[in-house]
N, C-alpha and C positions, 0 to 999 in steps of 0.2 A: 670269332665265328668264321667258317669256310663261306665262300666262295660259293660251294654247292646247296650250303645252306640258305643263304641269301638265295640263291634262284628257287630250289624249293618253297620257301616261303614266299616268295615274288607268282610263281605256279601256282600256289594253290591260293592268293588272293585272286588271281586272274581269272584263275576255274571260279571261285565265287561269284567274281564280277560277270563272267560268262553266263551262268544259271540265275543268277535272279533276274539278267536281260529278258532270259530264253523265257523263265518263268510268268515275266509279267506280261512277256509279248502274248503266251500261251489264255493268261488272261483274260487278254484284251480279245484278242480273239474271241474265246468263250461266249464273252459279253454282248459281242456284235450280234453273232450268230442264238443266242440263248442258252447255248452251255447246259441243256437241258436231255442233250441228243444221247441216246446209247454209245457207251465205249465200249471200244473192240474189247471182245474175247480172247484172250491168248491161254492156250493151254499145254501146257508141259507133259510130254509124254513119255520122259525118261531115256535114256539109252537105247539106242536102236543097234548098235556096235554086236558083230556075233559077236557073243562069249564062248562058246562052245570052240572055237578051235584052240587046236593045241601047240604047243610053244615046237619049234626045230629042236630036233636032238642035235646035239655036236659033236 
């Protein structure tokens, strides 16, 4: 096994270890507070990028 491999697998147990922290902290939180309260709204409105211009002649 490389080298790179070993670190990849070492990163993505770390990013695991990372998120179930983040997760249970998120939890804990909830629980304090009642976890009960409206979550934000986010809404995706698609590309806003003009399409309509046209590419340079060369």
């Amino acid at each position: 096994m490389s080298v790179s491999r070993k670190d990849d697998r070492h990163n993505e147990d770390l990013v695991d270890e990372i998120a179930d922290s983040f997760t249970k902290a998120v939890r804990a939180k909830q629980a304090e507070t009642g976890g009960d309260e409206p979550k934000p709204a986010f809404v995706i409105t698609g590309d806003q990028r003009d399409q309509d211009r046209k590419r340079r002649s060369r």
